[in-house]
N, C-alpha and C positions, 0 to 999 in steps of 0.2 A: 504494500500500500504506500502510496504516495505522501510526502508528509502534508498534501493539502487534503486526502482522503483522511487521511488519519486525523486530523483535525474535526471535520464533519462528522468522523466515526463517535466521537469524545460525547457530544449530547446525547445520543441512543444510550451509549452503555453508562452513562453517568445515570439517567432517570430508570435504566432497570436496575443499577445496582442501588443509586437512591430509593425505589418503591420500595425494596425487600429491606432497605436501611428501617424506613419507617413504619414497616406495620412490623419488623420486632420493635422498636421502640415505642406502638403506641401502650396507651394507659398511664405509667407513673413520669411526672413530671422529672425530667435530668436522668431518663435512662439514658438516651441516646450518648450524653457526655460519658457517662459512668460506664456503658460497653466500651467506648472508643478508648477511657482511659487503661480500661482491663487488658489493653493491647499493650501494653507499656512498661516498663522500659526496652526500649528496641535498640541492639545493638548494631552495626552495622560496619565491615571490614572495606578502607580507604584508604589508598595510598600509601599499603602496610601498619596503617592503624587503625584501630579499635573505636568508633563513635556512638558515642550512645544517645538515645534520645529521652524523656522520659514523657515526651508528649508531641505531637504532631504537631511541627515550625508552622510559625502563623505569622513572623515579619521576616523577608527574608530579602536579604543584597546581592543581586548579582555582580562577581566581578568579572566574568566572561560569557561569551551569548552560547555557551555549546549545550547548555544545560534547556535551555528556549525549550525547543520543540517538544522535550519530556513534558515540562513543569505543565507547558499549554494542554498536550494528550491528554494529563491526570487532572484537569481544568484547576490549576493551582497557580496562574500567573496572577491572580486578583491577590495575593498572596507577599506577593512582590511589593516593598515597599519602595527600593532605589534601586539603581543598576547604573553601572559604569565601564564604559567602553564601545564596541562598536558592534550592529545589531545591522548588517545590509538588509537592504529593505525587499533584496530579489529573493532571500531565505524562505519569506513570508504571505500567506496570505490575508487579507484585508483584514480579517477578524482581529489575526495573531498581532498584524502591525497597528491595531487600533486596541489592544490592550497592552503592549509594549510604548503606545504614545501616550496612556495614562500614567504611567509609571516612572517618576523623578529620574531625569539622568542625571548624575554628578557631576560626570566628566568624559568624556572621550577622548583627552588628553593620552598620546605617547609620545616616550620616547622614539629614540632615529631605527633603533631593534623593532619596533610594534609593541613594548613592551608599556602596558598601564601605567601612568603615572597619576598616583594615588594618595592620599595622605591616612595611616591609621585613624585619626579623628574624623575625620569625613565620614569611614566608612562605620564608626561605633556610636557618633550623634543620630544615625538610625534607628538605634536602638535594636538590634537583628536577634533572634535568635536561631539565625543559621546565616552562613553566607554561601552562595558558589563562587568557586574559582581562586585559586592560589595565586598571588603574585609576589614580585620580586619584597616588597618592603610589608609584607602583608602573610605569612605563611601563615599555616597551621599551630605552630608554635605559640608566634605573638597574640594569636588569636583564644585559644585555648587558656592561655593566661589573664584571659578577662571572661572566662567561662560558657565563649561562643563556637558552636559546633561547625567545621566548614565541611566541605565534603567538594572534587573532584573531580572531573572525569580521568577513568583510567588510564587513557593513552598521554591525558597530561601532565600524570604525574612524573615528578623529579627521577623516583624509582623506575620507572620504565623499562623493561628490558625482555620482552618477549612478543610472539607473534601474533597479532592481535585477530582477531575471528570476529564473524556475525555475531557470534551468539554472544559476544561483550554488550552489545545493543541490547538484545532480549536479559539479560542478568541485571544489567543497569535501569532496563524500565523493572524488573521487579523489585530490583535494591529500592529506586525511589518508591514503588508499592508500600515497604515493608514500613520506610522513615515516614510515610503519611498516612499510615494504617488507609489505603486503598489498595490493597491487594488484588480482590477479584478482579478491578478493571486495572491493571499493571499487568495480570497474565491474560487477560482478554489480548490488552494490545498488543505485548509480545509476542504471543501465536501469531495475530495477523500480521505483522512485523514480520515474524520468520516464513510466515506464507508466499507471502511480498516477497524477498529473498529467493525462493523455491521458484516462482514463477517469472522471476524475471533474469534465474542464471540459463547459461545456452554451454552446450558442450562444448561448441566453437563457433566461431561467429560465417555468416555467409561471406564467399569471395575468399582474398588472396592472404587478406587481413592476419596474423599469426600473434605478434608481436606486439611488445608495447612497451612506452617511458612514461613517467608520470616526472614531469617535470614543476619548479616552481623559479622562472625564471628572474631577473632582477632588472625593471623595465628603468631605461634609460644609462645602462651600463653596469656591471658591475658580475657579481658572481651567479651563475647558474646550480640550483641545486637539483638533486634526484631522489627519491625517493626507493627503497630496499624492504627486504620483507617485515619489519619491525614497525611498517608503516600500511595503515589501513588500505594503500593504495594497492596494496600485496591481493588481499583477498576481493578488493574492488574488481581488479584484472582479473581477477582467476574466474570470478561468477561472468565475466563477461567474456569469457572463452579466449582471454588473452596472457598470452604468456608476457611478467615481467620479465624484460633484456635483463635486468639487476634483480634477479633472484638468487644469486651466490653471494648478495650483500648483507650481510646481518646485522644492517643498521636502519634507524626511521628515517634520516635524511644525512644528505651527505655532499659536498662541493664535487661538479662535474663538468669534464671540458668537453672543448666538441671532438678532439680524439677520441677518446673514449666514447663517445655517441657514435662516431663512426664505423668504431671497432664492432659494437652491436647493433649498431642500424637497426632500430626496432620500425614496424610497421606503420605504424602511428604515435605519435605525440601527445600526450594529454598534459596539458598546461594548465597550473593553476594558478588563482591568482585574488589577492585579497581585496582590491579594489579597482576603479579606474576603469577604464577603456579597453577590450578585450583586444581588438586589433593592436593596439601597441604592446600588450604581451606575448603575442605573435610574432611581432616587430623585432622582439627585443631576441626571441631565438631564431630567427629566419635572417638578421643583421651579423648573427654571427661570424667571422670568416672563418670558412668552409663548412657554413652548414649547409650550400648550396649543394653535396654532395648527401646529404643525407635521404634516404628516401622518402621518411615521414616529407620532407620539405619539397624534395620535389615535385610529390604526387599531391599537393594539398593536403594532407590526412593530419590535420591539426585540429583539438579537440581542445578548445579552451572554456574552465569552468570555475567555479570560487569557489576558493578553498573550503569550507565548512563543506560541501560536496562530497569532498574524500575523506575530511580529516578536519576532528576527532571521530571516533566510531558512535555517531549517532543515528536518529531517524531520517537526517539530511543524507548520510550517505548512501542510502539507498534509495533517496531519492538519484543522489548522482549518479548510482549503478546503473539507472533505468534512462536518465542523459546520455551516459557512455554508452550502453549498446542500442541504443536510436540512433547515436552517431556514425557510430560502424557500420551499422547497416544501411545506413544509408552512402555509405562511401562502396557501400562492395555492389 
């Protein structure tokens, strides 16, 4: 399912799992609070640590948008008291981006890296009792020291160091289940999530098509990166019947020249890219000398898409899985 499907999906299964909410709760006045509390305290494994809850977060800060598309599924973005950083508005449909425009931005401020600039007091005159998203001046640590729970996504934590799957998607919608006691609809939409997945891998793609780079070029000059199997882009190719050129890499990302591009002349190109004008991320790897020898480049087979697409392992990536093999096949 598409993450604009799975949005629409979210009122169906919210009022059947709310009906069956309410008729156990009718009759005594504060049942419904007192089952919801009997869920509690929920532990929950992040980032190699241990988070516990002792009640289902009711103000919550985001410091990065990957966690979006969950919070919205499990209809918990009204929940959201601030958020900071940057939320492209192509991720979203109208609903999601007109309950992300109710919601205070702080800041969208970064540094020259993409990396948040933030102040700790900014983000605790919220008052949060939970935050998403670790950053540089802002970790788990400093946070925990004033008694606020953060939590993660996996592929962006610090620890990182393994090969990331679908099924990180479907575990992470029922982890958020478990921290908001909404369980039954976190494995609702996991299955159809992994369904989604199932019906849109292909054994191989049609045409000559074999191949493939997942690039994150650096438009206006500068360094070209790639992408290895430690990187959601790993299993993105695979469901779309394409082999990673840098499948012997056992890294998430990595600096890459156009030697080496040529050494594996992958089929196709897939460029990603955090903001800006697509055609000049195109620019910026077709500019390079001697990428005119590549085939991705000669044949046209450039496939450019924003990053949240591929990476982190969310419900946007398979949205992108289902971008990338529309795009191949219609090249073949």
């Amino acid at each position: 399912m598409s993450h604009r499907r799975l949005r629409r999906l979210v009122p169906l299964l919210s009022l059947a799992v709310g009906g069956a909410w309410l008729l156990a709760a009718c009759g005594e006045p504060g049942q419904q609070q007192d089952a919801a509390e009997g869920n509690y305290p929920v532990t929950v494994e992040n980032c190699g640590a241990e988070v516990t809850f002792d009640r289902a977060p009711e103000r919550i800060v985001l410091l990065k948008s990957a966690s979006v598309t969950y919070l919205d599924a499990l209809g918990l973005l009204d929940r959201v008291v601030a958020r900071a950083g940057e939320y492209p508005p192509d991720y979203y449909d109208a609903d999601t981006l007109d309950a992300l425009a109710a919601i205070d931005l702080l800041t969208d401020r970064t540094d020259a890296s993409g990396h948040l600039q933030i102040s700790k007091e900014a983000v605790l005159a919220q008052e949060p009792d939970l935050v998403f998203g670790h950053i540089d001046n802002l970790g788990r640590q400093a946070l925990d020291a004033v008694g606020i729970p953060m939590l993660e996504e996996p592929q962006l934590c610090p620890e990182w160091d393994r090969e990331p799957a679908w099924s990180d998607i479907y575990d992470q919608m029922r982890m958020y289940g478990e921290v908001f006691d909404r369980r039954e609809l976190a494995d609702d939409l996991a299955r159809e999530l992994e369904a989604e997945v199932e019906s849109l891998t292909v054994a191989e793609p049609a045409g000559d098509i074999r191949t493939a780079a997942v690039l994150y070029p650096t438009v206006g000059g500068g360094v070209t990166y790639a992408y290895g199997t430690h990187s959601m882009a790993h299993p993105q190719l695979e469901s779309a019947g394409l082999a990673n050129v840098f499948d012997d890499v056992d890294q998430r990302v990595f600096e890459v020249g156009v030697e080496e591009l040529l050494g594996r002349d992958p089929d196709v190109l897939i460029l990603l890219h955090s903001d800006g004008d697509p055609a000049a991320v195109e620019r910026a790897v077709t500019s390079l000398p001697g990428a005119d020898d590549l085939s991705a480049v000669r044949e046209g087979r450039l496939v450019t898409q924003l990053f949240n697409y591929t990476e982190p392992a969310t419900p946007l990536t398979i949205e992108g899985l289902r971008r990338i093999v529309d795009a191949v096949g219609a090249m073949s």
